[in-house]
Structures are given as structure tokens and as C-alpha cells.
Backbone as JSON Lines, residues from 0, in Angstrom:
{"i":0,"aa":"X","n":[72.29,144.24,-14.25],"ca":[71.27,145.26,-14.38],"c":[71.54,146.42,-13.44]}
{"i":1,"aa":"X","n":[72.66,146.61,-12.61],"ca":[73.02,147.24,-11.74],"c":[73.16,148.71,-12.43]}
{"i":2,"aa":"X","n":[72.55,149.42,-12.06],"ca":[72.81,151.16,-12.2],"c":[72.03,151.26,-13.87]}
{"i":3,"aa":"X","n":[71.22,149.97,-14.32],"ca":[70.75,150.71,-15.48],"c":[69.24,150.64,-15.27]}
{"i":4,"aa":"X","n":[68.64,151.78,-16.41],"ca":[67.64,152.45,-16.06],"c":[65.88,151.18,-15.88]}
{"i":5,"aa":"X","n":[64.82,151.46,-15.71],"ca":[63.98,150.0,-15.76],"c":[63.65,150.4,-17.15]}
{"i":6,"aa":"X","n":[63.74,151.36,-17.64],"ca":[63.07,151.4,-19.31],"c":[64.16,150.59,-20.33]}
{"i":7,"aa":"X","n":[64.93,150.21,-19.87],"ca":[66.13,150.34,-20.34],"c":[66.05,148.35,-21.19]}
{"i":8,"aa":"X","n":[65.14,147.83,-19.74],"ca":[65.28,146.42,-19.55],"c":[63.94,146.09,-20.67]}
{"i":9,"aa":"X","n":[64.8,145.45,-21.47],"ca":[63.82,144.01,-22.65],"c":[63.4,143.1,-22.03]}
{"i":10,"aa":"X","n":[62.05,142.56,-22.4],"ca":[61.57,141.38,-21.87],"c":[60.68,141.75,-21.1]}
{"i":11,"aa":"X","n":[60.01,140.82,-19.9],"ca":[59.0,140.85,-18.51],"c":[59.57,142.09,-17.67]}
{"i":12,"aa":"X","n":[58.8,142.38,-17.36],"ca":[59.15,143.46,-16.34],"c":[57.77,143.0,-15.34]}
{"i":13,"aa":"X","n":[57.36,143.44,-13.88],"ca":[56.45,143.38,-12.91],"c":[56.23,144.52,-12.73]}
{"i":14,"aa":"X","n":[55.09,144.63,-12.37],"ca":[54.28,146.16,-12.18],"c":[53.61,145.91,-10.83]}
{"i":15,"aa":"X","n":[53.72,146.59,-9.55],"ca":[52.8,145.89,-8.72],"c":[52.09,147.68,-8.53]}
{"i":16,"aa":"X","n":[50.34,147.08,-8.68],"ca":[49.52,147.53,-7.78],"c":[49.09,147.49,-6.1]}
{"i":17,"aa":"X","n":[48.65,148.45,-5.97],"ca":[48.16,148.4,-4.38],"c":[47.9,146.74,-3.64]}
{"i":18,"aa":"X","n":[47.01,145.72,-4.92],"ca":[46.97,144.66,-3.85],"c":[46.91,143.53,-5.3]}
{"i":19,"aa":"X","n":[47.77,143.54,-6.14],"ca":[47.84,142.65,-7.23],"c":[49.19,143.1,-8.04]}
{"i":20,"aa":"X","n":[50.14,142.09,-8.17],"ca":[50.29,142.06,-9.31],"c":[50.57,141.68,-10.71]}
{"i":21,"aa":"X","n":[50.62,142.88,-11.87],"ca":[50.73,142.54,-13.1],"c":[51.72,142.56,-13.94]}
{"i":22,"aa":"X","n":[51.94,141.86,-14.92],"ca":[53.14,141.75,-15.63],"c":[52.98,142.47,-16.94]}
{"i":23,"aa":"X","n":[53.92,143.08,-17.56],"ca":[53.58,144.15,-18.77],"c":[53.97,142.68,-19.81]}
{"i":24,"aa":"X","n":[52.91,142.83,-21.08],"ca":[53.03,142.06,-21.95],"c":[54.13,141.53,-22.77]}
{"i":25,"aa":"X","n":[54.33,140.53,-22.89],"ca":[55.56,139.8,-23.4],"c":[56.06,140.68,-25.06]}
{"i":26,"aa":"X","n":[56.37,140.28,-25.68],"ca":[57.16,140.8,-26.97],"c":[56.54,139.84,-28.15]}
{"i":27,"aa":"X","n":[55.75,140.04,-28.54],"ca":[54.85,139.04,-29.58],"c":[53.68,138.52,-29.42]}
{"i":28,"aa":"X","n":[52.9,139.49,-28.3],"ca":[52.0,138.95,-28.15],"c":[50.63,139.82,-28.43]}
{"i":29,"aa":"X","n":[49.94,139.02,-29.02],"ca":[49.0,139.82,-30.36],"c":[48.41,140.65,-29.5]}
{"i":30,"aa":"X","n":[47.28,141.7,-29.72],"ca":[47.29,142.39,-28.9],"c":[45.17,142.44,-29.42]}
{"i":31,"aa":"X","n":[44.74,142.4,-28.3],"ca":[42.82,142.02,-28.76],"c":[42.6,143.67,-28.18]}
{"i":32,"aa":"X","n":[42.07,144.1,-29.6],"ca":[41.38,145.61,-29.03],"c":[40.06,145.3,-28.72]}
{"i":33,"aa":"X","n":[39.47,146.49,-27.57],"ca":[38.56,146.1,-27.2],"c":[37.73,147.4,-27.68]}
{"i":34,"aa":"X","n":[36.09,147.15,-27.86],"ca":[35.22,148.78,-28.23],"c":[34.7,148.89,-26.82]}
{"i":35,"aa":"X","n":[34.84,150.15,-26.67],"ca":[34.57,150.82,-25.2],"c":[33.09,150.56,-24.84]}
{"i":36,"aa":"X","n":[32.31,150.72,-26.1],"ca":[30.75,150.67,-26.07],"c":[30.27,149.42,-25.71]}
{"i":37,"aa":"X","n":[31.19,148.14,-26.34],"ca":[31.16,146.68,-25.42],"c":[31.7,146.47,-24.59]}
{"i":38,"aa":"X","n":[33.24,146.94,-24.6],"ca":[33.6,146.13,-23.27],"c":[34.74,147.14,-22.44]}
{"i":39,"aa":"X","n":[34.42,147.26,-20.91],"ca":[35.14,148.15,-20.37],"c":[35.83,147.42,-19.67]}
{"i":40,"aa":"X","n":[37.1,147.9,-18.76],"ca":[37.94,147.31,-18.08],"c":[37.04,146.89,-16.42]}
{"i":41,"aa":"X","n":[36.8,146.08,-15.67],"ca":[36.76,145.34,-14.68],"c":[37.43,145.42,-13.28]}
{"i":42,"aa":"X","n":[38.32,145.88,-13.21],"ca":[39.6,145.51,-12.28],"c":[38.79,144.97,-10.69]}
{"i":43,"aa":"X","n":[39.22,143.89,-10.15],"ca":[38.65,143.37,-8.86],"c":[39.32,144.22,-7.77]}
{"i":44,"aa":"X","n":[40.02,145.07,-7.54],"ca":[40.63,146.29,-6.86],"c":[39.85,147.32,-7.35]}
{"i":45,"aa":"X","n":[39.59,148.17,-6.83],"ca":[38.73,149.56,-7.62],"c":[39.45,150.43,-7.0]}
{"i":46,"aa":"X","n":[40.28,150.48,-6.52],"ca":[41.67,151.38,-6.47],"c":[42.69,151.02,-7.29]}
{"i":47,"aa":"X","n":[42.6,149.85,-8.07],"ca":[43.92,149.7,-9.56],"c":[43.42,150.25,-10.43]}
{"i":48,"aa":"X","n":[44.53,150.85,-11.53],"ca":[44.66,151.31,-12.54],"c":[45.06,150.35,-13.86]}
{"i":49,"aa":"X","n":[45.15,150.91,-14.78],"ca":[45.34,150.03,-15.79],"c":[45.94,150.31,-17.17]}
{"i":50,"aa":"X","n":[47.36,150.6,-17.91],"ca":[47.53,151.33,-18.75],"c":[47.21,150.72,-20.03]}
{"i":51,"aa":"X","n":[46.43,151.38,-20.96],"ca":[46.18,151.27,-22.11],"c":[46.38,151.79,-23.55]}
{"i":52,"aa":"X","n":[46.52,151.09,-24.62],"ca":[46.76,151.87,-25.59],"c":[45.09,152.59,-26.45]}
{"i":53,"aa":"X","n":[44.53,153.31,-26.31],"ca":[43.8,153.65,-27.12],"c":[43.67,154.8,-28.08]}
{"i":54,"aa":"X","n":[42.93,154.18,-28.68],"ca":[42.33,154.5,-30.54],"c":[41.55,155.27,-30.54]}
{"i":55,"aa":"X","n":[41.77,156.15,-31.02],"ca":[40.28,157.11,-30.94],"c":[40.74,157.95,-31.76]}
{"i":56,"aa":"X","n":[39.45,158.59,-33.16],"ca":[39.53,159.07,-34.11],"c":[40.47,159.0,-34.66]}
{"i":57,"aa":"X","n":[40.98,157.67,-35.14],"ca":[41.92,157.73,-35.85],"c":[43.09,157.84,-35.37]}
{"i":58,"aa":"X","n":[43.68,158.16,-34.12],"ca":[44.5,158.14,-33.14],"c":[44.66,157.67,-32.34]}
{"i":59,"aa":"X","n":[46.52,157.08,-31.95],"ca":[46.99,156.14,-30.67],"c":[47.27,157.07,-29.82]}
{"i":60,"aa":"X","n":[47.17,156.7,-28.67],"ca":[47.76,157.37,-27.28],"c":[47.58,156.5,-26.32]}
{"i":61,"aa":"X","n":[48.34,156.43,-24.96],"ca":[48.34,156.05,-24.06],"c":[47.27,156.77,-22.83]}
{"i":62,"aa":"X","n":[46.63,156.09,-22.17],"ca":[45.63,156.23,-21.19],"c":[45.88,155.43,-19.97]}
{"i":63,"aa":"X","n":[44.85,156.07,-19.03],"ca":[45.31,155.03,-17.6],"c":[43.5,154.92,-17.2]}
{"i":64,"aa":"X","n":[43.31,153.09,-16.95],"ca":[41.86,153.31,-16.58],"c":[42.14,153.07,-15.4]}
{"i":65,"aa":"X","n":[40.97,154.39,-14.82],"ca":[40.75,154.65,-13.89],"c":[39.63,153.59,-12.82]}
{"i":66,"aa":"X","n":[39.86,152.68,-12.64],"ca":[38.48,151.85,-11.53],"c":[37.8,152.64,-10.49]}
{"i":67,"aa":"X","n":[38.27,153.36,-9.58],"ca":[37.72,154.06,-8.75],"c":[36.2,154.91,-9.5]}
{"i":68,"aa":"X","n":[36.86,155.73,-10.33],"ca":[36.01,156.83,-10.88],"c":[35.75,156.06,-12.12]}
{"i":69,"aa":"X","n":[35.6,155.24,-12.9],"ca":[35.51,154.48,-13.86],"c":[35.79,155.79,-15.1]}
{"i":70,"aa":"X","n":[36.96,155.85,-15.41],"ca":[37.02,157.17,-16.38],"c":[38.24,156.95,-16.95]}
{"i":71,"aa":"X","n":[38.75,157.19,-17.88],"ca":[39.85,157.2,-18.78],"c":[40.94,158.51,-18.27]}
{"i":72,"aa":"X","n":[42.38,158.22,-17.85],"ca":[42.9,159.51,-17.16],"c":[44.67,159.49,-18.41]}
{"i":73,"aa":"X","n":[44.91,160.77,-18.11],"ca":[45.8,160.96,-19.39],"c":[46.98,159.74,-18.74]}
{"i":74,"aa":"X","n":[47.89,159.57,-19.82],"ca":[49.12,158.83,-19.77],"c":[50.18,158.63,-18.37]}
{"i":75,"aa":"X","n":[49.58,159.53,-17.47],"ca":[49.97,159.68,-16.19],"c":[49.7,159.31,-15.07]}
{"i":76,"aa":"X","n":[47.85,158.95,-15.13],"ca":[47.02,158.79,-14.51],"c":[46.74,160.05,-13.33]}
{"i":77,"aa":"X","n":[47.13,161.31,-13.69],"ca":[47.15,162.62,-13.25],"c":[45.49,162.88,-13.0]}
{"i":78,"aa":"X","n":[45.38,163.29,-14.18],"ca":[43.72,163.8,-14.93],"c":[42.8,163.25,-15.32]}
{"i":79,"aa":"X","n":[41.96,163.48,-15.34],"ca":[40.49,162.73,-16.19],"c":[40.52,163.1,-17.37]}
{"i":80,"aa":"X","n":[40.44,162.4,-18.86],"ca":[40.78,162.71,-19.76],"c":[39.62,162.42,-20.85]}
{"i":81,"aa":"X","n":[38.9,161.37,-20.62],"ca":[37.51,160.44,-21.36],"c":[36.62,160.11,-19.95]}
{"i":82,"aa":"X","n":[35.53,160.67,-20.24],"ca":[34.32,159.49,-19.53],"c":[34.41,158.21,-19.91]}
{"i":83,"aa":"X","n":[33.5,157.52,-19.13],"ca":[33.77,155.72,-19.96],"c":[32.83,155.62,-20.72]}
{"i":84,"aa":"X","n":[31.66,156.81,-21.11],"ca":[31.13,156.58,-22.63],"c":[31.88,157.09,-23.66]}
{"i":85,"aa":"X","n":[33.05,157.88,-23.54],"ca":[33.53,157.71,-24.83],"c":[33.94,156.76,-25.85]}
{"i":86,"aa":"X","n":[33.69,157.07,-26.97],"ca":[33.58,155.98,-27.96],"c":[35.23,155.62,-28.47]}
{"i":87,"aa":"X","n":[35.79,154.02,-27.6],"ca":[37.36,154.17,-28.51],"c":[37.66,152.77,-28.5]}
{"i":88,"aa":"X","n":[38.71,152.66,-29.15],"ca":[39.04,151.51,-28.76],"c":[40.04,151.12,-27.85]}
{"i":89,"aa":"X","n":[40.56,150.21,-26.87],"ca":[41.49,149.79,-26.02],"c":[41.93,148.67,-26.09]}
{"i":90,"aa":"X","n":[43.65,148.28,-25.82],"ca":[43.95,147.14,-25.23],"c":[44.97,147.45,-24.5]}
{"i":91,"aa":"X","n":[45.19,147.01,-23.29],"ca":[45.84,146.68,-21.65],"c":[47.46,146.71,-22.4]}
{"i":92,"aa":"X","n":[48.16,146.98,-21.88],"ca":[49.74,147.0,-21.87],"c":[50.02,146.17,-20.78]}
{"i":93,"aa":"X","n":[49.06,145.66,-19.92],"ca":[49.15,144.72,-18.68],"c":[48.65,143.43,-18.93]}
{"i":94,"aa":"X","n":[49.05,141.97,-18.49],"ca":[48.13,141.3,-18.47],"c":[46.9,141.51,-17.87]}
{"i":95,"aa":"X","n":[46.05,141.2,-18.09],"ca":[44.98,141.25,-17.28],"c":[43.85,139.7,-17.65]}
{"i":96,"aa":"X","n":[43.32,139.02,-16.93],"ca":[42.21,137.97,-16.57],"c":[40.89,138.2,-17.14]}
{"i":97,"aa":"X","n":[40.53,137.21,-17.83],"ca":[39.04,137.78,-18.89],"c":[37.87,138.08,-18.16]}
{"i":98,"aa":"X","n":[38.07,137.96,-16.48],"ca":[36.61,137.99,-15.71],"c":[37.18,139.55,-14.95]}
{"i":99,"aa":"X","n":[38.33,140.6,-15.67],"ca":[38.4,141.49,-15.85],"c":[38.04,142.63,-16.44]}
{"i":100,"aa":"X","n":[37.23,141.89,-17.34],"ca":[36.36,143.01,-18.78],"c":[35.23,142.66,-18.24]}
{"i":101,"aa":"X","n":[34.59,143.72,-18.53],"ca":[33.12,143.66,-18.47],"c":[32.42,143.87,-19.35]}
{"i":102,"aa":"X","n":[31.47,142.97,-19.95],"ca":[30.77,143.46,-21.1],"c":[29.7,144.2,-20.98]}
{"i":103,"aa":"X","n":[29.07,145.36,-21.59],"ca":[28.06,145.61,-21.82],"c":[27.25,145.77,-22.63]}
């Protein structure tokens, strides 16, 4: 793996946050969307982030949830991009732990 790029690498990869970390999802593994209006992301760090794929009007894009500010931030985690009442759907590109969602 010497001198090649990390996008480069198939399979598990590790992602570490500030004080956890997560593993990006395996290659076959189904993927549970979630509705924003039920269930938002959790994170037990409120300084982690969280990348997601979401749905909205009919459209995919990548997002980063924000825990601190509880807000949806573009693909970069740069900007604020969605409040967390916007209406979409999501699922994690990360593993993440079911006492991670929060329902409402």
C-alpha cells in the first residue's frame, strides 16, 4: 500500500474522530435510511461529525452531521447547509451504534 493514495484502498478503511473511532461501511452492506422528522443522528461526542448520504427532493448528496450545532453541513463539513428540521432522508457512511439515533 506504500505510496498509494487512501481513496485508492477497497475494503475497511478507519476513520478516527476526536475521541472515537469509526469504520466506513463494509461493501454489501444494506444500507437503513433514516426520516429526519423521526430520527436524527445522536453522536455521544458532540464535537463528532458524521458523513451521510442524503435524499432530499428527489436528490442524493453527501452531508456532514454536525453534533455540536446539531445541523446538516455541506460534504466538507465547511458550512451549514440544512437545519435539523429539514425534511430528508439519511444513512451514515460510518458505522455507527443504535443508542446513536435519536428518535423523535
Amino acid at each position: 500500500m506504500q505510496g498509494q493514495h487512501p481513496t485508492q484502498v477497497k475494503g475497511k478503511r478507519n476513520i478516527k474522530s476526536k475521541n472515537m473511532e469509526r469504520k466506513i461501511i463494509e461493501n454489501e452492506t444494506p444500507f437503513r435510511w433514516h426520516n429526519s422528522k423521526e430520527e436524527l443522528p445522536n453522536l455521544k461526542n458532540e464535537n463528532d461529525t458524521l458523513t451521510c448520504v442524503v435524499k432530499r427532493n428527489g436528490c442524493l448528496s453527501l452531508s456532514v452531521w454536525n453534533q455540536y450545532y446539531q445541523v446538516w453541513d455541506d460534504e466538507f463539513g465547511d458550512d451549514c447547509e440544512m437545519s435539523k428540521e429539514t425534511e430528508l432522508e439519511w444513512f451514515s457512511l460510518d458505522t455507527m451504534e443504535e443508542s446513536e439515533i435519536i428518535k423523535l
